[in-house]
Every structure is written in C-alpha cells, then in structure tokens.
N, C-alpha and C positions, 0 to 999 in steps of 0.2 A: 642248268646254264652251260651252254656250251665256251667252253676254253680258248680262248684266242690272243689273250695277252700277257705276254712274258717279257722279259727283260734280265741282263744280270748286271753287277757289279761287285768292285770290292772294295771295303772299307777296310780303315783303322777304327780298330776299340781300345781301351786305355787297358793297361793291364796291371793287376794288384801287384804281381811280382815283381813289375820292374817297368817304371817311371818314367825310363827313357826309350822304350823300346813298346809296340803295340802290338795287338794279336791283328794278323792278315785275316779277315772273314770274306766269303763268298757271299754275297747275297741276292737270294734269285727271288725275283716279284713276278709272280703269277695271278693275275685278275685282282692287281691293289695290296694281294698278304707277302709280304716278305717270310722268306726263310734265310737262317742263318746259318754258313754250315765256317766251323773254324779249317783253318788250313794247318794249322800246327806248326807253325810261324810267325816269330815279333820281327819288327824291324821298327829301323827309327823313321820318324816321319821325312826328315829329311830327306832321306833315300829311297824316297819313291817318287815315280813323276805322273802327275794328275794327269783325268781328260782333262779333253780344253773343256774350259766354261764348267766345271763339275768338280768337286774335290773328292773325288773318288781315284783309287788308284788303274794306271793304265800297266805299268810295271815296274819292277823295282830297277833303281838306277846300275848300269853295267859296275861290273871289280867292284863293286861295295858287299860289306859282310855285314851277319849283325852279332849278336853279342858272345853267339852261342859256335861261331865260324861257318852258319851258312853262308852259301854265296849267293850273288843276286842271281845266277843262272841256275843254282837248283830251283829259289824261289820261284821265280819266273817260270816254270817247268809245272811247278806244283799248280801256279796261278792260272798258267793252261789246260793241265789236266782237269781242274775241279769245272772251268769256263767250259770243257767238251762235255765232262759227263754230265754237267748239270742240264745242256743243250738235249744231249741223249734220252736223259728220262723225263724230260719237257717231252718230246715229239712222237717218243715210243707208248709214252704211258698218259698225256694229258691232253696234250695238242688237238683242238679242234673236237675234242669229247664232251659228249653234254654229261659232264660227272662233277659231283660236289669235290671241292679240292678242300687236302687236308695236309697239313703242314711236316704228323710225324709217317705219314707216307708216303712225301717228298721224299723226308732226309733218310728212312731207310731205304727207299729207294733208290739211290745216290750214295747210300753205303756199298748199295750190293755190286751197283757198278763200278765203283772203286778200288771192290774187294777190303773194305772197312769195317763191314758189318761184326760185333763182338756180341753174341747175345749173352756176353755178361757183361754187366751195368759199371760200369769203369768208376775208378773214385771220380766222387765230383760231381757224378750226373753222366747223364746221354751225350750230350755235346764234349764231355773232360773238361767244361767250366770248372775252374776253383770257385769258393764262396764271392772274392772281390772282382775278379771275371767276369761272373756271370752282375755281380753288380750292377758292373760299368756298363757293361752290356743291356741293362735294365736301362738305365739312366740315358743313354745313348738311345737306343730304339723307343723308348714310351712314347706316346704322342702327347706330351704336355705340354703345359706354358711354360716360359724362360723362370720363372720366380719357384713351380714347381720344382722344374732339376736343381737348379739351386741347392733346394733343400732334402731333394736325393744326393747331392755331392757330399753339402753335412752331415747326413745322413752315412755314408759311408767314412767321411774323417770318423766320428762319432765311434762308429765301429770297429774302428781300426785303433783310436786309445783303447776302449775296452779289451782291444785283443791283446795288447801289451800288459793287459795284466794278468794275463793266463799262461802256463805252462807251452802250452804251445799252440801252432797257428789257427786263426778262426776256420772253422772248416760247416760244412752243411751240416756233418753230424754230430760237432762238439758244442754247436750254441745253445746256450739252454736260456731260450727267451725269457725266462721269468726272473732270471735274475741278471739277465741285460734288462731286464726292465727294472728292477731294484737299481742297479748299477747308476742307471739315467734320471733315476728319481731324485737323487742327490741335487739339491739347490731347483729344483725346476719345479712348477704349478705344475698341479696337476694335469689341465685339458691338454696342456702343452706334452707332456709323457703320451698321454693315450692318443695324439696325433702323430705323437711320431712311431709308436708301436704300431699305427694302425698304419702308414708308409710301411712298417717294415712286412706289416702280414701281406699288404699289396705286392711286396716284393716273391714276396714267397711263391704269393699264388701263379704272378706269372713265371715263376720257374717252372712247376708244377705244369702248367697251360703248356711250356714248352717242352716240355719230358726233361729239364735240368734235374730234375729232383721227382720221386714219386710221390711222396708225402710231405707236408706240412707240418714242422710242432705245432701251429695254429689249428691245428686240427682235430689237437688231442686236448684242447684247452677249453673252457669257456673263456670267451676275452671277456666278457661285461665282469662277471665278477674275480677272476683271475691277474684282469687289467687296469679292467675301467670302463666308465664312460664319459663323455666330455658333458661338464656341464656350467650353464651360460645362467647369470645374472640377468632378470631385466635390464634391456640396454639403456646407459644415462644417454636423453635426449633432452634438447631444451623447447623449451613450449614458442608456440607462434608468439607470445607476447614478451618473452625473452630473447627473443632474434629481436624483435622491433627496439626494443628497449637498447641491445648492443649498438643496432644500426644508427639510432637517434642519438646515440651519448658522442657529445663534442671531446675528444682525444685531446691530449697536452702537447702532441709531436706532431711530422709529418709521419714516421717510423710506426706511430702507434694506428694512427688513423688509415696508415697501408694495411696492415694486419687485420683492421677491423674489418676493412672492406673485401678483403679477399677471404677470410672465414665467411661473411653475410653473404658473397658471389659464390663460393663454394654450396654453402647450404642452402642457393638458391638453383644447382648442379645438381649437385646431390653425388657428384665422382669423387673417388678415390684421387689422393692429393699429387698423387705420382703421374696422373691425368689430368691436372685440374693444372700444374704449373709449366706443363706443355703446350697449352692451348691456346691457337693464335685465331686471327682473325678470319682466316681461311677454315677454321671450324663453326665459322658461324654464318648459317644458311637462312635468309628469307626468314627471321625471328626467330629461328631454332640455333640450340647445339648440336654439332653431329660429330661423334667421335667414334673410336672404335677404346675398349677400355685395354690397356697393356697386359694385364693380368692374366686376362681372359682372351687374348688376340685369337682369333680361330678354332673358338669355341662359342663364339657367342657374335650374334647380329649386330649389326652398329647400331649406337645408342643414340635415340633423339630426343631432344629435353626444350620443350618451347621456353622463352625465355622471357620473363617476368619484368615488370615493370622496374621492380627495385634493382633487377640485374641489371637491365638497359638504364637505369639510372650509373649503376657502379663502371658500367663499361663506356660509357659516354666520358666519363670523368677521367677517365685512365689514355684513353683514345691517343693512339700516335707515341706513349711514354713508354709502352713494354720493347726491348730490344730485339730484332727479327721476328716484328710482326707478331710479336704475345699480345694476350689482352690486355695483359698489366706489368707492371716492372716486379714480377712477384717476388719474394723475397725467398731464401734458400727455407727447404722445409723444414729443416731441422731450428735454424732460428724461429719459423713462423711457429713451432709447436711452442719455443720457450715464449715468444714475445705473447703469444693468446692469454697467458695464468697472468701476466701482467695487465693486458684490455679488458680481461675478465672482471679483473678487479678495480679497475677505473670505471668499468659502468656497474658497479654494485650489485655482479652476480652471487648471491650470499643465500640461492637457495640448499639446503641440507640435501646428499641422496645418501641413502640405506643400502651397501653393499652386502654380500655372503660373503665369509673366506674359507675356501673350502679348506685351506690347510688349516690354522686354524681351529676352525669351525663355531667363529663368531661372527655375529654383526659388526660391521664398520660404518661409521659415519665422515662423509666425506662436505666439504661444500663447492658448490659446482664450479669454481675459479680456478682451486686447487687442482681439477682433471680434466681443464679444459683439453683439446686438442683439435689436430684436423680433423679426425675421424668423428669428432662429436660432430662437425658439419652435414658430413655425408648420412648420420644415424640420425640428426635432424628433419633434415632431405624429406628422408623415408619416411620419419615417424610423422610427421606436421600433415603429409597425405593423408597418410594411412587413419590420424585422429580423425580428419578430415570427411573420415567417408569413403574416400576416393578407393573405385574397385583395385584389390590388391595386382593383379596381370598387369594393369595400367602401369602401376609406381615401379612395380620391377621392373617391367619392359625401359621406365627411366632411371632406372640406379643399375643398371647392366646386371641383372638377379634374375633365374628362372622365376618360375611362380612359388615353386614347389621347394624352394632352395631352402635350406637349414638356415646356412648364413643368412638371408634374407631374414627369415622369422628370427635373428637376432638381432635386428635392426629397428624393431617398434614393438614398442610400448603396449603393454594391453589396452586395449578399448577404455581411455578414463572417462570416456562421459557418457558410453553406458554404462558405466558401474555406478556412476552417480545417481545417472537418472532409473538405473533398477533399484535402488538401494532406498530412493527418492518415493519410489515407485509403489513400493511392496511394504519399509519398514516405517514412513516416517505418517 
C-alpha cells in the first residue's frame, strides 16, 4: 500500500505523578495508526491554547512555567522540533512508498533524528512511560466505549490503593499480579476479579504491542488456573406466560401500573435500560425501533426492533405524557429496579429459580419477585425468541449482540422444549 497519509498533532495525557500537570505527547497519524512519541514535558491544561474547532494543543501559552520551571518558549521549541522531525522521517522514509508501516520504526526513527536513540532500554519501557503513564495513556488512546474507560479509570484508582500498601511505588517491575489479584479478591464475586484481571492482562499486552515493556507477567502465568475463569449461571428469564400474566394483572396505583408497563415495553425491546429511558418518539420509524445502543456506540450497527402489538398498545397509552418527546413519562431507573420486586409481587410472580454460588459453593433458592429487575426484561427479550425458534443472527441483530457473543449466549435459556420433547421422546 502505498503511503500518502499523514498528519500530526499534540495532545495532553494525565500523568500518575502529578494531577495537575499532563505529559505534552506528539502524535503522528500515518495511513489511520497513530504513534505516540512523549516530549518530556507536563504542563497544566490551562496553559496551552487549542486549534480552533480541535482540542489539541496549538502552543503553550507565552511567560507561563510549569511546575518543574520550564518555560513556555523552551516548550514551544521542543513542540517545534518534534512537529520538523517527525515531518522529516514522514517524507524521507514513508512518503508516497508502497511499504507496510510499522509503529516501532517510526519512533526509532524519529529517535535517530533527534539524536534520542538510547539502545539501553530506560526504566519504564521504550517511551520512559512509568507504570500510571503509560496507563493513562492506555485509557486515553483505546478505542472503547465511554462505560469501557470508565472502568479503565477504576481500574487504575484500584491500583493506585494497592500501591499504598507496598513499600514503594508501583512500577512494571514490582507488581506481582497474583497477589494484586489476591489483593482484589477481598469482598468481590468471583467473575467480577477475573474481568478485571483480564482489563489488566489487556493492559499489558498493549504496552508490550507498543515496546512500553518487553514482557508480560501474563505471560509467565496460566491465567485459567492461576486466575480464573468467569463463570455464568443459567440466565433467570420469565416465560411468554409470565410477561402476559404481569401485563394482564390490574396494579393498585397509577405509580405501579407505570412500572408494569415499562418493564412489558422494555421486554417487548429487548434494550438495555440506559436505552430503553431515552427513547422518544423520533426512534420510532414506520412500526420499527431504531436506536443506536450507548454501550456499544461505534462498534455495532443500529439496532432495529419491529414493534409488537402489545408495544403499540403500551405506546398508544402513554402518547404525548413523556416530557421532550419520550415515549413515556418513565420513571428514574433506579426507582423502576426497586418499584418492579413490589409489581412483581402484586401479580403473584412466586415461581422458585435454582442459583450456583460460586463463593459459597451452594445451591440457592431464589423466588422470581425477589430478583426482579430491568435487566430480567432485556434476558426476557432474548430468551422468549430464542425458546421461540427464532434463528439466533436474527434476535442478536435485535438485542444489539454479535452472533457469536458470550454475553449474548448468557442471555437464554437452554432449549426447555426440546428437552421436553427429547426426554418425552426417548424415555417416557
């Protein structure tokens, strides 16, 4: 593939060491791959002035210092140099070449022109990342969803108590993952540890991808039995004659009978509730839903969900009462999780489900009012198809799930009526 598109810029990244002050990075995009090269200077955000229309910096503000007594005209100086050389080894070495492009023969080549190149490996890694550095830096560049980094930021608070209880700073080569994972197991479920050990092994690897690091502790490990692995309960779903039963039961309130009807429109959706209480009327197209799902924004196609009789009953009835054009006046989700164990149990949900506890390591017995929730709508959704028949491509492509997805296959129920009718079949 011949090379023809370049670009640079410089950002702020948050820096472990100090809070108020961010690492300057150069970052050159050659054919869509970013490289990141550090400048070896924080400043505070304040003191620098954006392009227009971009939050990128253009230079750091004149007479301003940062913490350390640069000044903005050494920075600015640096911010020049790195913006020529990186130009230079664009045009000498990639420009208009039909050659695969590769990241860590950008940045040494942009060492050499420098005059930075150190062919001894600096604490820290290749770039002089520290361990929370290079973090943020994770966190900042992945291409996730907003709920992802989220829990890359926890993921680093997390880290950062752990590190307070050690002699001194977390570094690449004093963590000893196995007992940051002892550490994290305290008070937490299991699947919950090995998702976020398995965040931290993703972290690793792309150190590793970027020459931060050469090796991985992950690597010297088995994770399944060193770790773990996550593991899922049959999901509690409620049967097509327990949605009807909810739907038909006359409510003592108006408060009750909102709730009921926004779980039965929910798990006549089949969205996630952080989608389900955004949805106005502008989502709904020529008898379909069409959304795009929050979670998953720019990872996944927009979701279209034809819409059912009893929906367009529920949405007829609400019509004109949700506030800027919602479909329904819905209520906050955190109240609709509590008000549902109370609907629950006005329409005589009182069937028994059989949980594992992995910690534990007993049977529990649960009855289905006691654990109602939003989410039981959306695992409804899924499951009542999927009993249904219905080819599984289809009901993902309407619950915003690849085919192939984990989470998806923990969304339904085994096949209960062919095990009836095999069981019917073979033993009776």
């Amino acid at each position: 593939m011949e090379i023809k598109k370049y670009k640079t810029r410089f950002s702020l990244i948050s820096s472990g060491k100090n809070s108020e002050e961010k690492q300057v990075f150069l970052v050159a995009t050659i054919e869509g791959i970013e490289v990141f090269y550090y400048s070896g200077y924080r400043v505070s955000p304040k003191n620098f002035i954006k392009k227009s229309k971009e939050n990128y910096i253009e230079q750091i503000k004149k007479n301003t210092f940062n913490k350390d007594g640069d000044s903005s005209s050494t920075i600015n100086a640096r911010i020049r140099e790195l913006e020529n050389a990186s130009l230079i080894v664009y045009e000498q070495n990639f420009k208009g070449r039909d050659v695969e492009f590769s990241k860590d023969k950008f940045k040494r080549l942009l060492q050499i022109q420098l005059n930075e190149l150190d062919e001894k490996e600096e604490p820290g890694g290749m770039l002089g990342l520290q361990f929370f550095d290079a973090y943020e830096k994770y966190k900042v560049e992945s291409k996730v969803s907003d709920g992802r980094r989220r829990h890359y930021a926890a993921d680093i608070n997390r880290l950062r108590e752990y590190g307070k209880t050690k002699k001194n700073p977390l570094t690449f080569e004093n963590l000893n993952i196995l007992d940051y994972n002892k550490y994290i197991s305290k008070g937490r479920a299991s699947n919950t540890v090995v998702t976020i050990m398995k965040r931290l092994k993703g972290f690793f690897s792309y150190c590793k991808m970027e020459s931060i690091i050469k090796e991985s502790p992950f690597d010297r490990i088995n994770f399944a039995s060193k770790i773990g692995t996550e593991i899922y309960d049959e999901p509690v779903c409620m049967t097509r004659e327990e949605l009807s039963k909810l739907y038909n039961k006359k409510m003592p309130d108006s408060i009750s009978e909102l709730v009921r009807d926004m779980f039965c429109l929910q798990a006549a959706f089949g969205c996630r509730v952080g989608d389900f209480v955004r949805l106005t009327y502008d989502n709904i197209q020529d008898g379909t839903l069409v959304y795009f799902p929050a979670k998953t924004r720019g990872f996944v196609n927009k979701v279209v969900v034809p819409i059912s009789n009893r929906a367009n009953e529920i949405l007829n009835k609400y019509k004109g009462k949700g506030d800027n054009g919602l479909i329904m006046p819905f209520v906050h989700p955190n109240d609709y999780n509590e008000q549902l164990k109370l609907v629950f149990r006005i329409a005589e949900l009182k069937r028994k489900v059989i949980q594992f506890n992995r910690d534990t390591e007993k049977e529990e017995v649960f009855i289905l009012h006691d654990i109602a929730s939003s989410h039981l709508a959306r695992r409804t959704f899924v499951d009542i198809l999927c009993q249904a028949g219905e080819p599984i491509h289809v009901v993902a492509s309407m619950s915003g799930h690849s085919e192939n997805s984990k989470a998806f296959d923990r969304y339904r129920r085994r096949p209960e009526q062919l095990q009836k009718e095999a069981v019917k079949r073979s033993m009776d």
